[in-house]
PLY file of the C-alpha trace (Angstrom):
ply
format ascii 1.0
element vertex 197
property float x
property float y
property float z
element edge 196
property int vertex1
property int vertex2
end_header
-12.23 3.52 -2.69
-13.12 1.32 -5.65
-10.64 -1.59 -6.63
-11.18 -4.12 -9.91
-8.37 -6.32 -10.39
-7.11 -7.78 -13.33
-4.44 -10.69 -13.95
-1.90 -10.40 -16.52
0.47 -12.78 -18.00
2.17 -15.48 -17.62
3.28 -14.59 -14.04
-0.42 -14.40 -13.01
0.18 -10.32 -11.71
-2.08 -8.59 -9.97
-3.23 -5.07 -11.89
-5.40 -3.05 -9.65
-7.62 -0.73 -10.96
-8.51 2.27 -8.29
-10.76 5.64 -8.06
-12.28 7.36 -5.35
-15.85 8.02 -5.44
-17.40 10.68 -8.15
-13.98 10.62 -10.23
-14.12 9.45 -13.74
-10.53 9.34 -13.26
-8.24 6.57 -11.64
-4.67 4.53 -10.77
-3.39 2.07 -12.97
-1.24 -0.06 -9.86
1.14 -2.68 -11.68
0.38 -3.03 -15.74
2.81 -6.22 -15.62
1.41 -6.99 -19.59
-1.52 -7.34 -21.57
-1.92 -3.81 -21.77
-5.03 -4.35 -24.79
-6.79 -5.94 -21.89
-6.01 -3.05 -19.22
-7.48 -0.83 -21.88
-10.81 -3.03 -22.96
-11.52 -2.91 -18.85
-11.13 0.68 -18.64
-13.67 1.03 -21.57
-15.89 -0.94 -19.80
-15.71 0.59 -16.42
-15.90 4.00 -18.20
-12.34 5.23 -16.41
-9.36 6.82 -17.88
-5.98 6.76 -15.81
-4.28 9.45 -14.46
-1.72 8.01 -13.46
0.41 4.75 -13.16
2.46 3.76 -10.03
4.96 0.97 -10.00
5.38 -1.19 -6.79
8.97 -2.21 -7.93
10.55 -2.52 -11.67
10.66 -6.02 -12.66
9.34 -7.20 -16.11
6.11 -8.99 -15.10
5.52 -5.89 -13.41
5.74 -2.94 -15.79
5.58 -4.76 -19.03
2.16 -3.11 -20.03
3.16 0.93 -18.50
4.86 2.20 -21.80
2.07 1.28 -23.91
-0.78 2.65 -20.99
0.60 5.47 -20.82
0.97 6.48 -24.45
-2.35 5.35 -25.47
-3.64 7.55 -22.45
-1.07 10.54 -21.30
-0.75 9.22 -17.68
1.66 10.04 -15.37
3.98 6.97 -14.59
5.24 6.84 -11.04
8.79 4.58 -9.91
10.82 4.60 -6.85
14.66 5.66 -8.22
16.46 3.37 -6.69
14.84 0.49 -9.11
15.87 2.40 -12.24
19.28 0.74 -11.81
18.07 -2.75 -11.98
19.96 -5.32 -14.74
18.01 -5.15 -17.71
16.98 -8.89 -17.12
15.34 -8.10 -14.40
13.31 -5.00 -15.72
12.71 -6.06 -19.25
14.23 -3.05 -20.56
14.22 0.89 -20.51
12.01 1.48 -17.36
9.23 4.11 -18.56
8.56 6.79 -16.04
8.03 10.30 -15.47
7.90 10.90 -11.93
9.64 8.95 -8.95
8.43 8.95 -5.28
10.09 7.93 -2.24
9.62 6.96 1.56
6.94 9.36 2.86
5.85 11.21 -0.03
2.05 11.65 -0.77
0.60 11.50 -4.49
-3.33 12.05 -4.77
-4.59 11.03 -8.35
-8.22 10.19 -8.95
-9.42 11.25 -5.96
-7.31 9.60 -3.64
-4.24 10.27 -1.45
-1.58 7.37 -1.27
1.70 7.15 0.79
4.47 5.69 -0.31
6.26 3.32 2.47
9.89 2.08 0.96
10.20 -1.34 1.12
13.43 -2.93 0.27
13.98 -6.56 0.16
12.43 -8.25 -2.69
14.34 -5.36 -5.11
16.15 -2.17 -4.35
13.32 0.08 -4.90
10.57 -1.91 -3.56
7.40 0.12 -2.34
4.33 -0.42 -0.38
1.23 2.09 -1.42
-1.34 3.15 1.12
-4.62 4.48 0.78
-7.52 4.60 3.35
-7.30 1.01 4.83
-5.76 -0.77 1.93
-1.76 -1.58 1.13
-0.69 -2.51 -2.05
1.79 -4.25 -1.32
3.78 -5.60 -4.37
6.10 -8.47 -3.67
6.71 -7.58 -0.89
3.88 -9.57 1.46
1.91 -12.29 -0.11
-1.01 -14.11 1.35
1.19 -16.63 3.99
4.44 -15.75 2.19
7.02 -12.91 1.01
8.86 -12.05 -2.03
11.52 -13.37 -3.15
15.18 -12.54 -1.92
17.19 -14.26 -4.03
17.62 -12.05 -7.09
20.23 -9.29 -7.88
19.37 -6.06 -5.66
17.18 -8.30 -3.42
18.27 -8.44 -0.03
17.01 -10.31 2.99
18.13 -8.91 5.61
15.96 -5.52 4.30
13.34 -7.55 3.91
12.98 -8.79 7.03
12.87 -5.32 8.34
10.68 -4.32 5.61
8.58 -7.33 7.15
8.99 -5.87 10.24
8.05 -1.99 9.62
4.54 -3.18 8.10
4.21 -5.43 10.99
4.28 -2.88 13.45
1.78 -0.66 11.94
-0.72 0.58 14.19
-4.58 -1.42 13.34
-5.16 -3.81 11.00
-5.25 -3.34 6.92
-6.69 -4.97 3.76
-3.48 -6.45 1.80
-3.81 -6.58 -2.03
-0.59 -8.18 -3.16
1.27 -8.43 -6.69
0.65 -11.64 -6.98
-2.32 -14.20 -5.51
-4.86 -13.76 -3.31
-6.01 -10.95 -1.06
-5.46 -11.05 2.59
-5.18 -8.86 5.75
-2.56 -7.72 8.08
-3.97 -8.94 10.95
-3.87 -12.49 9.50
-0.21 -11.78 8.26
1.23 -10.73 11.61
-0.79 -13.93 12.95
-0.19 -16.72 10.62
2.85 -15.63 8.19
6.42 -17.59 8.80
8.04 -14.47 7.63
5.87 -11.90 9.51
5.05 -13.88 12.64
6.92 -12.53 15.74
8.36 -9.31 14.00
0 1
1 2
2 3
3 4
4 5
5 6
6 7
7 8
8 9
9 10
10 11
11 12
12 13
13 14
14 15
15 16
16 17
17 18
18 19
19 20
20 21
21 22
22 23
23 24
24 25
25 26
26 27
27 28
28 29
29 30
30 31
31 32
32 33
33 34
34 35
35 36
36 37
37 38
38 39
39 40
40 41
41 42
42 43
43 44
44 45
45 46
46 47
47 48
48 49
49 50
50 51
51 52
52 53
53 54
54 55
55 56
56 57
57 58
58 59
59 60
60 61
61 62
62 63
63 64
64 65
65 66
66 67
67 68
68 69
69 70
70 71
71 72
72 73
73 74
74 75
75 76
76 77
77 78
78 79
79 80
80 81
81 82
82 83
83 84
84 85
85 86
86 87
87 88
88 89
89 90
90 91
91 92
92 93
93 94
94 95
95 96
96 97
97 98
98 99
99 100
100 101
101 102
102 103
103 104
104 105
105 106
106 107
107 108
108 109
109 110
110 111
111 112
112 113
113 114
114 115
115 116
116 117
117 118
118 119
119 120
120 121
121 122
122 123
123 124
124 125
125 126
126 127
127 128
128 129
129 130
130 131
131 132
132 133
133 134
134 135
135 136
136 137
137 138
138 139
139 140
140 141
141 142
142 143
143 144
144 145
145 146
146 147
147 148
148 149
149 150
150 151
151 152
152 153
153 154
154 155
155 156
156 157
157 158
158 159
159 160
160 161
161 162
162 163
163 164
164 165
165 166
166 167
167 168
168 169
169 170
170 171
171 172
172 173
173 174
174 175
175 176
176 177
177 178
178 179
179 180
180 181
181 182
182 183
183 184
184 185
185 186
186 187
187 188
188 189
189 190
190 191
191 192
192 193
193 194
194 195
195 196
């Protein structure tokens, strides 16, 4: 798996870039804004996206997917239960045209991800997993987690969210929505809000 990451806006979100090997094809993960940019990388890595998934459906997270995938065709994946977010939150009409949910599989570009459900940070919150990477949204940060405090966030799911990647069996590389890169491993050893679940 190939990943090129690119930060967008004013939130500083992390848009991942991802193919398998011998695809010209690959996964848009989080277009947050800046979609002009998104597109001037693609050019330049010679990729066109298949598809789009969401890790949850706030703004700085999905500002960029309507324009993506207009410019390009791609399939735009959300978990449902975000689609109900206040439009404060979201930024507006959430674009879409597929959802996926706990346990499905979705294989785009030459890759097969699984979606793990995540509540905490929002509603509809997912963790994608492919090979030995998670993209993890907001829900696990480098040291940290997202935040709980917003309508449709809850804690207490969190913590179990917390808790359900922390019991995973062998260790994976983290790539988060927002700052740097980390592993599980060094989550379920060092993280206040992962340490002990």
């Amino acid at each position: 798996m190939q990943i090129e990451t690119v930060e967008l806006g004013a939130y500083c979100t992390n848009c991942y870039i991802v193919w398998g090997e011998g695809t010209d094809g690959c996964i848009l993960i989080d277009p947050g804004d800046g979609p002009e940019r998104v597109l001037q990388k693609l050019d330049r890595l010679g990729k066109h996206p298949e598809a789009i998934f969401i890790t949850h459906g706030h703004f700085d997270h999905v500002g960029g997917v309507q324009h993506l995938a207009e410019k390009t065709g791609c399939r735009v994946y959300i978990c449902k239960e975000d689609l109900t977010l206040p439009a404060m939150l979201r930024g507006g009409v959430l674009y879409y045209t597929d959802t996926y949910a706990q346990g499905d599989e979705v294989t785009h570009a030459g890759l097969t991800f699984q979606v793990m459900q995540t509540p905490g940070h929002s509603t509809g919150s997912v963790c994608l997993i492919c090979e030995d990477v998670i993209f993890s949204g907001d829900t696990l940060f480098a040291g940290t987690c997202g935040r709980t405090d917003f309508p449709g966030s809850d804690p207490g799911k969190m913590k179990n969210s917390l808790a359900r990647l922390a019991g995973m069996t062998g260790d994976y590389r983290v790539f988060p929505g927002h700052g740097e890169n980390t592993t599980l491993n060094t989550e379920r050893r060092s993280n206040p809000y992962m340490y002990g679940l």
